[in-house]
Backbone as CSV, one residue per row, in Angstrom:
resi,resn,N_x,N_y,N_z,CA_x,CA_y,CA_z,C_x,C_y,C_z
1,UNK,0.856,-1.150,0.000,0.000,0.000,0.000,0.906,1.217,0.000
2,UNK,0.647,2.180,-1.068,1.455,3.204,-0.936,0.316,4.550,-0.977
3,UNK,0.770,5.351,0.264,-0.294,6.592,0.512,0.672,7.655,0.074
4,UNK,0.305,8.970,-0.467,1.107,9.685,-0.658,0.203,11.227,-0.084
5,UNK,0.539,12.085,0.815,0.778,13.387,1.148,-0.668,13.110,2.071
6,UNK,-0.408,12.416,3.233,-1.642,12.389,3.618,-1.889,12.567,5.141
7,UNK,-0.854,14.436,4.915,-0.414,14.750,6.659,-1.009,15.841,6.207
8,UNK,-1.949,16.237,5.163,-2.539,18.026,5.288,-3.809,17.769,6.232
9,UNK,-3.716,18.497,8.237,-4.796,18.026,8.734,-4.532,19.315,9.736
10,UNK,-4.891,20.049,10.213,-5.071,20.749,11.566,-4.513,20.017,12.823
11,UNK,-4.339,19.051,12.922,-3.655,17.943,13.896,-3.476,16.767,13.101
12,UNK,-2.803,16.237,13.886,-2.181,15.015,13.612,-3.417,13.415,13.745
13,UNK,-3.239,12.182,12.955,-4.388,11.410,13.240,-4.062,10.261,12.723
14,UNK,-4.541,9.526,13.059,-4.763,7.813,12.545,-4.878,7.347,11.515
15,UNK,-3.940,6.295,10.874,-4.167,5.717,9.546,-3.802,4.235,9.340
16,UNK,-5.130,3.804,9.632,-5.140,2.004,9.630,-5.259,1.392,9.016
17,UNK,-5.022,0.102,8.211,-4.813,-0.586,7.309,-5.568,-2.093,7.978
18,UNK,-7.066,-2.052,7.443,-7.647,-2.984,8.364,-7.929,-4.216,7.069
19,UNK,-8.195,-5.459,7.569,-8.145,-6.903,7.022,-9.751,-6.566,6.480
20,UNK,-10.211,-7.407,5.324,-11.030,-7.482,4.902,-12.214,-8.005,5.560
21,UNK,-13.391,-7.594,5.759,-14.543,-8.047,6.464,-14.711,-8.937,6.101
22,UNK,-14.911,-10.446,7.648,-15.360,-11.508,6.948,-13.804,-12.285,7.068
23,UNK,-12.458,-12.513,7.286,-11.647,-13.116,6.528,-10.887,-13.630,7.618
24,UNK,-11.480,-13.086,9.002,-10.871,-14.106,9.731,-9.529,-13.550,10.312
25,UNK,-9.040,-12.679,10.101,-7.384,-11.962,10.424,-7.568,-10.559,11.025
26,UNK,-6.485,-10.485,11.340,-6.042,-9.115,11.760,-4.802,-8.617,11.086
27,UNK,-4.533,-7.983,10.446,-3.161,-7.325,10.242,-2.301,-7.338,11.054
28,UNK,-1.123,-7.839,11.026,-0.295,-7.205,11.976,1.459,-7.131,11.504
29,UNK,2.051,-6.329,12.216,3.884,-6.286,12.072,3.624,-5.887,10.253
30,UNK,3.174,-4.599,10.536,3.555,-4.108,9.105,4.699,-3.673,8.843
31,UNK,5.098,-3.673,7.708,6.521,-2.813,7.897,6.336,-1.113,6.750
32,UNK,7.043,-0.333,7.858,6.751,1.027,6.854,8.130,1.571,6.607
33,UNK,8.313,2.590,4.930,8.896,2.991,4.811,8.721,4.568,4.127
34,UNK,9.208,5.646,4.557,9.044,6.598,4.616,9.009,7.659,5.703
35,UNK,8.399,8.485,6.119,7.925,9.038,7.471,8.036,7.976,8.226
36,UNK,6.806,6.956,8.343,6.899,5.823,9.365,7.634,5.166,9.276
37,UNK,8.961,4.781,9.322,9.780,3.549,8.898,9.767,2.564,9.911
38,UNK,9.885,1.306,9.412,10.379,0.414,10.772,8.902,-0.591,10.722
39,UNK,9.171,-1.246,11.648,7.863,-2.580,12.174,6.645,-1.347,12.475
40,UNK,5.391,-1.779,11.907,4.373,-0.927,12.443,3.026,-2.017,12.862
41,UNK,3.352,-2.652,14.144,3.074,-3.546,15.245,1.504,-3.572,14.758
42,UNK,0.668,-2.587,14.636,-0.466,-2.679,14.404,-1.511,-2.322,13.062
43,UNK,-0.179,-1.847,11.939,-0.617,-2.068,10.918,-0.662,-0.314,10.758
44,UNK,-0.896,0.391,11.455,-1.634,1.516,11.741,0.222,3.204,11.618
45,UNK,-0.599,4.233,10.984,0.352,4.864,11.427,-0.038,6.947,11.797
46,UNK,0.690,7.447,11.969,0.437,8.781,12.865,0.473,9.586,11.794
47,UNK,-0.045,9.969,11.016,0.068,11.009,10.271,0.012,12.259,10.719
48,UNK,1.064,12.808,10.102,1.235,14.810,10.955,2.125,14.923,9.370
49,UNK,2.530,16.294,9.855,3.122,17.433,8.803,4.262,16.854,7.941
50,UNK,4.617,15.766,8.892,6.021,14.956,8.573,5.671,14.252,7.145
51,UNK,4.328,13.736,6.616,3.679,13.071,5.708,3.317,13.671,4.405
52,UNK,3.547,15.386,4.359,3.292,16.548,3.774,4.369,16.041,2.455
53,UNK,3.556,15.712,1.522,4.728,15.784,0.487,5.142,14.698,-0.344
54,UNK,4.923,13.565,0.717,5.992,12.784,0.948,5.210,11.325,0.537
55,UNK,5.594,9.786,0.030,5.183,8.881,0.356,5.403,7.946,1.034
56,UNK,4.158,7.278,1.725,4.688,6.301,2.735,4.128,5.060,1.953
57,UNK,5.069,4.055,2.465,5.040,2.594,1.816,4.482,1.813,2.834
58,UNK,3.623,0.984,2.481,3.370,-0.133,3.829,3.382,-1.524,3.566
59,UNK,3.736,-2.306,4.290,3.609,-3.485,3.519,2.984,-4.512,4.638
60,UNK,2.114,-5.205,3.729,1.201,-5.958,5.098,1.441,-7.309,4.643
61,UNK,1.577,-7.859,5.819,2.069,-9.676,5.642,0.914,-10.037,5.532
62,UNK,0.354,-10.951,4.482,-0.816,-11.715,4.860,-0.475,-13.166,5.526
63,UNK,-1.864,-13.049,6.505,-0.873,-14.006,7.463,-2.007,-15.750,6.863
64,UNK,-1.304,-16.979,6.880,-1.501,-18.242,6.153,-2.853,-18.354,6.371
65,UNK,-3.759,-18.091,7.540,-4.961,-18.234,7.950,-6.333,-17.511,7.259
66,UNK,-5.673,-16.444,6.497,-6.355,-15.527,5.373,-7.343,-16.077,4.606
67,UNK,-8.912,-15.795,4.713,-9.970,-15.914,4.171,-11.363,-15.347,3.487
68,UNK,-11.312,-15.383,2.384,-12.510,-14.452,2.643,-13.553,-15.415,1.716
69,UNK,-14.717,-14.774,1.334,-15.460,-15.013,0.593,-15.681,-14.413,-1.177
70,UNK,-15.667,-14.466,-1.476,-15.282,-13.594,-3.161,-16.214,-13.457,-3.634
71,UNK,-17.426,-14.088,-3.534,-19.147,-14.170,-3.788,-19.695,-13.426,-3.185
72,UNK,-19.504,-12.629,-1.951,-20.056,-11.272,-1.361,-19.141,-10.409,-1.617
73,UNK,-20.428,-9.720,-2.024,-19.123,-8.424,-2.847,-18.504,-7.298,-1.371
74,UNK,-19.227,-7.426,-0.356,-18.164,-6.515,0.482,-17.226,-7.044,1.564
75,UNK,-16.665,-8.052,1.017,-15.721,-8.847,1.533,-14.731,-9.072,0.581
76,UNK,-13.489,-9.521,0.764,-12.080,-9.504,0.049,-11.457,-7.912,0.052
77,UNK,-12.086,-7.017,0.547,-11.249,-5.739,0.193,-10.858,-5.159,1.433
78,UNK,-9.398,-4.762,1.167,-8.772,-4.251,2.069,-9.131,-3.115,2.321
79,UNK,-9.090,-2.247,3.802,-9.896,-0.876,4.455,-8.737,-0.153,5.048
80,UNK,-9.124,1.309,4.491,-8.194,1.981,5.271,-8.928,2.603,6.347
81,UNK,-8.883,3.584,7.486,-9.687,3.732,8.254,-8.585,4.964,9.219
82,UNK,-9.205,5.960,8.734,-8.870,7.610,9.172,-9.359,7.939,10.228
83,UNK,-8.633,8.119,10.954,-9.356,9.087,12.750,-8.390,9.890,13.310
84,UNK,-9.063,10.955,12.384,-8.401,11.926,13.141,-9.063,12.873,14.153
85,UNK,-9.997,12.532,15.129,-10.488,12.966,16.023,-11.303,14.323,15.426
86,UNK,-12.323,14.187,17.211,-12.895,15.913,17.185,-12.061,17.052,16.565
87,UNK,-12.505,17.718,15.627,-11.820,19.033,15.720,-10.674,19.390,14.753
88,UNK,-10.226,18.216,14.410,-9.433,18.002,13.114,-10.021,18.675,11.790
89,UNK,-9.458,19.219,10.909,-9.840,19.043,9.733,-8.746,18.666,8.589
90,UNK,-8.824,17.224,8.164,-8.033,17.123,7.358,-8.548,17.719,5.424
91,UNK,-7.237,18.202,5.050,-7.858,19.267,4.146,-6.791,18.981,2.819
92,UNK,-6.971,18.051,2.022,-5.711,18.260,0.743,-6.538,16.589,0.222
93,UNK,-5.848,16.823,-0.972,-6.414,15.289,-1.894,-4.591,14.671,-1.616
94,UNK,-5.415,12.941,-1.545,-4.279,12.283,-1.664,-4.067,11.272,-2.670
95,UNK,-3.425,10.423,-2.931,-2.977,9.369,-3.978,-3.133,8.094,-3.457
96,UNK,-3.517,7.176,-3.685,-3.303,6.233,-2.646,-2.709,4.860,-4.143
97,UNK,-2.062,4.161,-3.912,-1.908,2.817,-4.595,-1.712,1.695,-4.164
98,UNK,-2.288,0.242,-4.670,-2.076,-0.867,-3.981,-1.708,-2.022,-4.827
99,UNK,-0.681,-2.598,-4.772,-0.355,-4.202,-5.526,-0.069,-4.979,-4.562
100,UNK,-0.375,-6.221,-5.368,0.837,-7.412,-4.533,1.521,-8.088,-5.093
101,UNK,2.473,-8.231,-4.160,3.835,-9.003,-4.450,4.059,-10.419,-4.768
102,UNK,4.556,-10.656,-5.364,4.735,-12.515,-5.355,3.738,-13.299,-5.697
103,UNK,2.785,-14.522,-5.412,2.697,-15.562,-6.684,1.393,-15.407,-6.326
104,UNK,0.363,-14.248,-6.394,-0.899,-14.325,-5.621,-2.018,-15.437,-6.248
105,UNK,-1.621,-16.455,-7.465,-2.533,-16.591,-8.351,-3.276,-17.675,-7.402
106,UNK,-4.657,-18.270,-7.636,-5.371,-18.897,-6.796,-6.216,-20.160,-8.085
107,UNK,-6.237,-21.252,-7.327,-6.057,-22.021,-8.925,-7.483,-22.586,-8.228
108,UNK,-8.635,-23.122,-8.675,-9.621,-23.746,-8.526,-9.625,-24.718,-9.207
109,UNK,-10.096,-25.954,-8.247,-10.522,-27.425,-9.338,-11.693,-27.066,-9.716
């Protein structure tokens, strides 16, 4: 997941990277690079002024237990989930992009 400039806010606030409804997981031990660098334990990261500009990379392990359903359509998709509290106003457009890595293909008999 790559977010780009997504610290234009009156304060600083929350940016979570939640598992698809339905699938059984939790995200966790993301790793970020950019502003946030390093293990990000809960998937989740602090956006402030530091984010102004700039892109952050995230990368989420899917963990072996990963499930969803593909026949309901609001399940399989990954959620981002913004809180930046009372009083905030976050104020600028951002970019957001998402791939994955490595052999995702899924073979059915």
């Amino acid at each position: 997941m790559r977010l780009y400039d997504v610290g234009d806010s009156s304060g600083s606030g929350t940016i979570s990277i939640l598992a698809p409804t339905g699938s059984g997981v939790t995200f966790t031990n993301c790793k970020g690079t950019g502003p946030a660098s390093g293990t990000l334990p809960t998937c989740s990261i602090t956006a402030s002024s530091a984010f102004n500009g700039k892109w952050e990379t995230i990368s989420i392990p899917i963990p072996a237990n990963y499930t969803c359903n593909d026949l309901v359509q609001t399940q399989c998709w990954v959620r981002l989930q913004y809180a930046y509290g009372s009083g905030n106003q976050p104020s600028d457009t951002t970019s957001w992009s998402a791939s994955i890595e490595g052999d995702p293909v899924r073979l059915v008999e």
